[in-house]
ZAMARGU-4260 file (C-alpha; in steps of 0.2 Angstrom, whole numbers, plus 5000, padded with zeros to 4 digits):
<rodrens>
0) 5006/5108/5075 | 5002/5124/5064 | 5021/5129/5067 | 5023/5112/5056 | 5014/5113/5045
5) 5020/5131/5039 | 5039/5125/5038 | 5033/5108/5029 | 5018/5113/5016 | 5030/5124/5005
10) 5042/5110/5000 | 5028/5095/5000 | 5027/5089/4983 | 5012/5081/4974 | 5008/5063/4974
15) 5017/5057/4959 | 5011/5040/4949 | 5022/5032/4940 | 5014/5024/4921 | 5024/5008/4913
20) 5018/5006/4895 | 5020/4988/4894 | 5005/4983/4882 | 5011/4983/4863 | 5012/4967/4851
25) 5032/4970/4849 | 5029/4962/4832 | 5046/4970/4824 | 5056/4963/4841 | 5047/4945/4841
30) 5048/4946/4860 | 5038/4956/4870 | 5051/4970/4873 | 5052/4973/4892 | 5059/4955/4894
35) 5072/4958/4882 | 5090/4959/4890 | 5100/4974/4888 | 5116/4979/4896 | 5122/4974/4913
40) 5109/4959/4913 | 5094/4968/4918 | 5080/4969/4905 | 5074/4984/4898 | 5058/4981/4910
45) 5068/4980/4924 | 5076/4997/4919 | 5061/5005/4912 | 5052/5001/4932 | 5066/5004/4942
50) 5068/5021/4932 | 5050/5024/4940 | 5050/5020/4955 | 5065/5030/4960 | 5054/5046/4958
55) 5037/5041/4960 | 5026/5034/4974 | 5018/5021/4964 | 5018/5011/4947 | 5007/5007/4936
60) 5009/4992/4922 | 4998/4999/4906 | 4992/4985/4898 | 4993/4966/4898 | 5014/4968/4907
65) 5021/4952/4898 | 5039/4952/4899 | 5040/4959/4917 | 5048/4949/4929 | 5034/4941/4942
70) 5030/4950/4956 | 5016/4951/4970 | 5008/4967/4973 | 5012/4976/4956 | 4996/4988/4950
75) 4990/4987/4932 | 4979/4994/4921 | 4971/4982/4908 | 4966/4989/4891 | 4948/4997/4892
80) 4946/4989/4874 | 4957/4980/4861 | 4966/4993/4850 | 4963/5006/4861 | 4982/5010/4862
85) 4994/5020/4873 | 4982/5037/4872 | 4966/5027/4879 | 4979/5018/4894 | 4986/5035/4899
90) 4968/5042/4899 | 4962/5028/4911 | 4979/5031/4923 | 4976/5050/4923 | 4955/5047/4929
95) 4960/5035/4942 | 4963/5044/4957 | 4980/5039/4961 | 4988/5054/4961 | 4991/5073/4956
100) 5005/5070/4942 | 5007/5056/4931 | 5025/5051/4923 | 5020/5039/4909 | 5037/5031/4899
105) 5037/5014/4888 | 5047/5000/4893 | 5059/5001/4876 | 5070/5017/4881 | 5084/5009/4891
110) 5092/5027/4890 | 5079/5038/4899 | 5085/5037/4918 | 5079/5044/4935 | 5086/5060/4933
115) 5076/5063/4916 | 5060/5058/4923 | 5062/5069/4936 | 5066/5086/4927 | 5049/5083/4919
120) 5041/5081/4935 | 5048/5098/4940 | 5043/5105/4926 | 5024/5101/4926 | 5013/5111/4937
125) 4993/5108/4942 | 4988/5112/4925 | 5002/5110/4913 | 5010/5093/4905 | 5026/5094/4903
130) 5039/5085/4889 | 5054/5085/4880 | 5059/5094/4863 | 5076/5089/4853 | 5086/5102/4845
135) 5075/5107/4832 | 5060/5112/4844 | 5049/5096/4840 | 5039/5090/4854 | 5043/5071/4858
140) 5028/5060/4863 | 5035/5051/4876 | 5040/5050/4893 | 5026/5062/4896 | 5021/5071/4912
145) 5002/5074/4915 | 4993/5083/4930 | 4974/5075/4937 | 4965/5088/4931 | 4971/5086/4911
150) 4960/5066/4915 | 4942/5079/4906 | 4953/5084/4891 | 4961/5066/4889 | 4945/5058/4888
155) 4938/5070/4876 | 4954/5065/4863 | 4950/5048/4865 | 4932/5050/4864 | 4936/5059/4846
160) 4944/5044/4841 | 4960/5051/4842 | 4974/5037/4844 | 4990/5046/4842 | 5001/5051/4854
165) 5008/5066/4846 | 4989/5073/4847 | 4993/5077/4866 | 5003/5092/4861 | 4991/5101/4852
170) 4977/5100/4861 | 4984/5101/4880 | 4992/5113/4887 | 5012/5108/4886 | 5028/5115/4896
175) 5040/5110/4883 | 5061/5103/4890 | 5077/5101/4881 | 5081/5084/4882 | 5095/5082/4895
180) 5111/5074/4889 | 5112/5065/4873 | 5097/5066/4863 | 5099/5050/4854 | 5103/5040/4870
185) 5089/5047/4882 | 5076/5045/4870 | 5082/5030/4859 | 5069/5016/4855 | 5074/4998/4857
190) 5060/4991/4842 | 5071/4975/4834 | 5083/4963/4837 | 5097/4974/4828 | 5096/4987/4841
195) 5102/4977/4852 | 5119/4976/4844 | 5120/4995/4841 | 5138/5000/4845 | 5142/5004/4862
200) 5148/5023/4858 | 5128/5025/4853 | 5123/5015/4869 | 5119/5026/4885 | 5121/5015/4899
205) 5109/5012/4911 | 5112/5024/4926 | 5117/5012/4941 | 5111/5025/4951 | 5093/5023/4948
210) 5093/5002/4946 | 5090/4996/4963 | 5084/4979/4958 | 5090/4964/4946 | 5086/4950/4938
215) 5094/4934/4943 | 5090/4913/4937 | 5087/4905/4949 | 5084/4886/4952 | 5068/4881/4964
220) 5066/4866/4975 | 5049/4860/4983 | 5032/4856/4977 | 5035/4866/4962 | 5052/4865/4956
225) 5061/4869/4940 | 5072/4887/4934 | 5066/4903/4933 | 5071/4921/4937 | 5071/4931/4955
230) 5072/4950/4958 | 5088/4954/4971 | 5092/4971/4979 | 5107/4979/4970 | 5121/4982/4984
235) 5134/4990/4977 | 5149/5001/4985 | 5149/5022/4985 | 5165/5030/4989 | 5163/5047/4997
240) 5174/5061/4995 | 5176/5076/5002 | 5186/5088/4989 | 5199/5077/4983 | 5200/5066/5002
245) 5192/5051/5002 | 5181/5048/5017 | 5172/5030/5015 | 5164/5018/5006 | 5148/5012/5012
250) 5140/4996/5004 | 5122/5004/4998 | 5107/5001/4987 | 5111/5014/4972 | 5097/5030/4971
255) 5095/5046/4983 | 5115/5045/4983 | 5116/5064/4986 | 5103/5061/5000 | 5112/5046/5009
260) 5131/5055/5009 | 5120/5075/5014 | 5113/5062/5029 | 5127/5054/5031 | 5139/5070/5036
265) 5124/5075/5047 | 5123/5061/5056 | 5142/5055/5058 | 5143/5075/5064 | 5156/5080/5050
270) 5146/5096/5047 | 5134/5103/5058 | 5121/5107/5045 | 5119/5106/5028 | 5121/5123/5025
275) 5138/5117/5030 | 5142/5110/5013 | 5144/5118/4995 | 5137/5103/4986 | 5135/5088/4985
280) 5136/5078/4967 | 5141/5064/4957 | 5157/5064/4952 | 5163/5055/4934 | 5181/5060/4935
285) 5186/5042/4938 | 5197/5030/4934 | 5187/5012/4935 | 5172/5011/4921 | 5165/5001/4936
290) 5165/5015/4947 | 5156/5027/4938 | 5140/5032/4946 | 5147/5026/4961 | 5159/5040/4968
295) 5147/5057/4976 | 5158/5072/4982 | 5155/5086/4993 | 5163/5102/4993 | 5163/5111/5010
300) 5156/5130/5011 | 5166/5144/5011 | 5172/5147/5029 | 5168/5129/5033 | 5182/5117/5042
305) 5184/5101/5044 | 5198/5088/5052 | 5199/5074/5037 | 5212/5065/5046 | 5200/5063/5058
310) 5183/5060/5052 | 5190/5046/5036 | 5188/5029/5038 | 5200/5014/5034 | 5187/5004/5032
315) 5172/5001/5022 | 5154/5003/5029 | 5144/4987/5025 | 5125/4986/5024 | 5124/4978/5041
320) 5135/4989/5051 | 5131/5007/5052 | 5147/5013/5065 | 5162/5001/5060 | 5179/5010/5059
325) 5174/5020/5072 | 5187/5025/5087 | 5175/5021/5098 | 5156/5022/5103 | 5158/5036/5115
330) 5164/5049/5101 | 5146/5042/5092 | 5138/5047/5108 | 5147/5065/5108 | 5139/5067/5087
335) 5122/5076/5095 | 5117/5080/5114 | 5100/5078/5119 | 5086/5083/5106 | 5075/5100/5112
340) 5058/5094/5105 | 5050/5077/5106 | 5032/5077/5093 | 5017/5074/5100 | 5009/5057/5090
345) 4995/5048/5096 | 4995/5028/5098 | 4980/5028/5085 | 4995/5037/5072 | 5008/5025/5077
350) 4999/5009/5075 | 4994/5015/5060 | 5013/5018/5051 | 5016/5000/5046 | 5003/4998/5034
355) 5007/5017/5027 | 5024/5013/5025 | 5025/4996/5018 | 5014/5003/5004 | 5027/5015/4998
360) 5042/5000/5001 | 5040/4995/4980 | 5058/4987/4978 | 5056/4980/4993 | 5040/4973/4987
365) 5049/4968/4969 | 5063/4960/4980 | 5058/4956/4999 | 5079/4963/5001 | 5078/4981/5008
370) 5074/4990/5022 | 5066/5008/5023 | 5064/5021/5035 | 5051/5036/5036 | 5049/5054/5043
375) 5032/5055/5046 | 5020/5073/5053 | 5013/5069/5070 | 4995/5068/5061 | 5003/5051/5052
380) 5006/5058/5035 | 5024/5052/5027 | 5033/5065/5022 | 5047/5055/5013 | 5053/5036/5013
385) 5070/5030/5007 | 5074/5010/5004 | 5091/5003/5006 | 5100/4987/5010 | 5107/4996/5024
390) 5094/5001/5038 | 5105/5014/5042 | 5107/5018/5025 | 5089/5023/5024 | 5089/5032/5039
395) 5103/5044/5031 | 5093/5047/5014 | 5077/5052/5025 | 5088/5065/5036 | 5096/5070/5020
400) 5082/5073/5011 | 5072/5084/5025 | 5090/5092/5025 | 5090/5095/5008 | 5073/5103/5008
405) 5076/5113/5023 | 5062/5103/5032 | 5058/5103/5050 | 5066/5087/5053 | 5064/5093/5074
410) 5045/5092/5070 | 5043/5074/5065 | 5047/5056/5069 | 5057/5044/5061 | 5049/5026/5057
415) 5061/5013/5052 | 5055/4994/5043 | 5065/4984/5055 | 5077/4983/5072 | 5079/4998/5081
420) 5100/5002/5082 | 5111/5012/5093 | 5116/5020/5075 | 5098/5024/5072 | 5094/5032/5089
425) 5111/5042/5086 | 5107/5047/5069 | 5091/5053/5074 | 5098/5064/5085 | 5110/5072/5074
430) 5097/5079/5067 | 5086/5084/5080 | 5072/5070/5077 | 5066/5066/5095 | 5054/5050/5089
435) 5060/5034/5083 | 5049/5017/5081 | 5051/5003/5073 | 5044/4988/5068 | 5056/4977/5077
440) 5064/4979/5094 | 5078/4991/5099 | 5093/4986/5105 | 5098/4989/5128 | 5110/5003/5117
445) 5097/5013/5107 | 5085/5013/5123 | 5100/5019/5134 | 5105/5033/5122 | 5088/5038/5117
450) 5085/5040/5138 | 5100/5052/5136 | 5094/5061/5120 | 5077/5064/5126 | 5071/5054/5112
455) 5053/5046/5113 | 5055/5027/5108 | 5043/5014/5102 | 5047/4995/5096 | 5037/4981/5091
460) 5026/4994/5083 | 5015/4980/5072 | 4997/4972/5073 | 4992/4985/5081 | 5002/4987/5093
465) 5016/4999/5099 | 5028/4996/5113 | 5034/5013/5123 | 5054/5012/5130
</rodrens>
């Protein structure tokens, strides 16, 4: 296990904790402001959350959270007293044990997507906040990245009376980021009505790669009856090309899109490792408004060859169906031959990866629409976990993102939410994961190939319980 941990420990990032300020009066808007509607349907709320839970582990509502769409299981932090403001709920986030950094953003900045969160969370460090500066070098309050160890020095500026947020800066220690993109998009404040109707050449719309959730009305029938609202999981089509070659479209929950298509060359064997490929990116060059944030390509490395007659599809790839288009199962079979390695887990670990998991699912627990799927270190810790509508779609942002990272994927075992598939046990394989278990059962298909694969399987691995194949 030392081996292991040696080739996972360098890339293992901290525990991030995701902070929603959702507790102001919205006196100028006349609404509280995280139910207001903005583009697309979804309401800056919604944005605001899904924003959030695409790069951190858990979310956090500061303050009272009107305006949210209901859901079970959400986490918040009321205030510790009335008045006490955005610096006081950011003091009690950053004291409450949750995590090592803290991403705090309000819920009125329908601009500031995923990928903005995340450069600030790359830029903090154990004892450094990091935010953004606009052109002219001026620090911006908000979103805001805080390490634990700033919780002392946070409750010392509240202590002082100290009530603004601009009072962070000079009294912690700061790395300061340009802001990506336009400034007046990322960082522009929804605060009245009229902002609403701004022009849409000053609108940055909401990345649909970062919103894996909506809001829908809905009509209820039984003892309580009468309309209302639901979160759905988004499903939405990703075309994948390779150069200018288009190689499928899979039907996917939109985040971790370089991820999914890095897994999904793996696993389908177009390239042999990741190393194979050049990069792997969004690409805007299209002709559809619609399909914007919905095309990724990939450019081989130099020396790398591939057959694209061959390996495209004629077909989409829909949520349900992780091998359709292809010629036939054997040429899935011929992807990977047996694994070398298979972990060594203890049924105490594996009984216990349910739980673990299901408190990392948050759309799932916003929606009840999505699966997710799990690498895990044979002393139970989970290394990463990916949610999509497709199952098998999760399973390729998993083994792309141990790809990515240049993780020992041989060194850990792969839990998925649900049933246990032929295409799982394959993918698993491909990249040279030799444990697979699920909550549900496997398929006579998954436990011949994992047979062939020298692939430990478990199913039904729930209540305390695991079943050995």
């Amino acid at each position: 296990m030392s081996s292991t941990k040696r080739q996972i420990e360098p890339t293992a990032r901290p525990r991030v904790v995701g902070g929603l300020l959702a507790g102001g009066a919205s006196r100028r808007m006349g609404k509280h402001k995280a139910g207001v509607r903005w583009q697309d349907g979804a309401t800056l709320g919604e944005l605001a959350e899904q924003a959030l839970l695409t790069v951190s582990d858990v979310v956090v509502i500061l303050g009272h959270g009107e305006g949210l769409s209901p859901r079970g299981g959400r986490l918040r932090i009321e205030d510790a007293e009335p008045g006490g403001g955005p610096l006081q709920a950011i003091a009690t986030l950053v004291g409450s044990g949750l995590g090592e950094r803290f991403i705090v953003m309000p819920c009125d900045m329908p601009g500031l997507d995923a990928a903005s969160l995340q450069t600030l969370i790359a830029a903090s460090t154990a004892d450094s906040a990091s935010a953004f500066i606009n052109g002219q070098g001026r620090p911006q309050p908000l979103p805001v990245c805080l390490p634990s160890a700033m919780h002392p020095q946070l409750v010392a500026l509240v202590a002082s009376g100290e009530r603004r947020l601009g009072a962070l800066h000079a009294a912690l220690d700061f790395v300061h980021v340009p802001i990506p993109g336009d400034e007046h998009a990322t960082l522009r404040n929804v605060n009245r009505p009229e902002d609403l109707q701004a022009p849409k050449s000053q609108r940055k719309s909401p990345s649909k790669t970062s919103v894996m959730a909506l809001s829908v009305p809905v009509v209820r029938h039984g003892p309580v009856s009468g309309t209302g609202s639901d979160s759905v999981s988004v499903e939405t089509p990703l075309q994948i090309l390779l150069g200018q070659a288009p190689i499928a479209v899979l039907m996917r929950t939109p985040g971790h899109d370089e991820e999914l298509v890095t897994g999904f060359f793996l696993s389908e064997g177009i390239v042999a490792a990741a190393s194979d490929l050049a990069s792997v990116k969004p690409c805007d060059d299209v002709d559809l408004p619609a399909a914007k944030g919905n095309v990724i390509r990939a450019e081989l490395a130099p020396g790398v060859k591939v057959d694209v007659a061959r390996i495209a599809r004629n077909t989409y790839v829909g949520s349900s169906c992780g091998i359709c288009g292809q010629a036939s199962i054997e040429r899935a079979l011929a992807i990977a031959g047996p694994v070398p390695h298979q972990p060594s887990v203890s049924a105490e670990v594996l009984v216990a990866l349910p739980e673990r998991l299901r408190a990392r699912q948050a759309t799932f627990a916003l929606t009840g629409g999505l699966h997710a799927a799990a690498l895990f270190d044979e002393a139970g810790a989970l290394v990463v976990v990916r949610e999509d509508v497709g199952r098998h779609n999760a399973v390729d942002k998993v083994l792309g993102h141990a790809a990515q990272r240049g993780l020992a994927a041989g060194e850990l075992g792969l839990f998925v939410s649900g049933r246990i598939s032929f295409e799982i046990v394959q993918k698993a394989m491909a990249s040279e994961v030799g444990l697979v278990a699920g909550v549900s059962a496997p398929t006579s298909l998954a436990i011949e190939l994992a047979g062939q694969g020298n692939v430990a399987l478990y199913g039904f691995v729930r209540g305390g319980r695991a079943t050995r194949y």
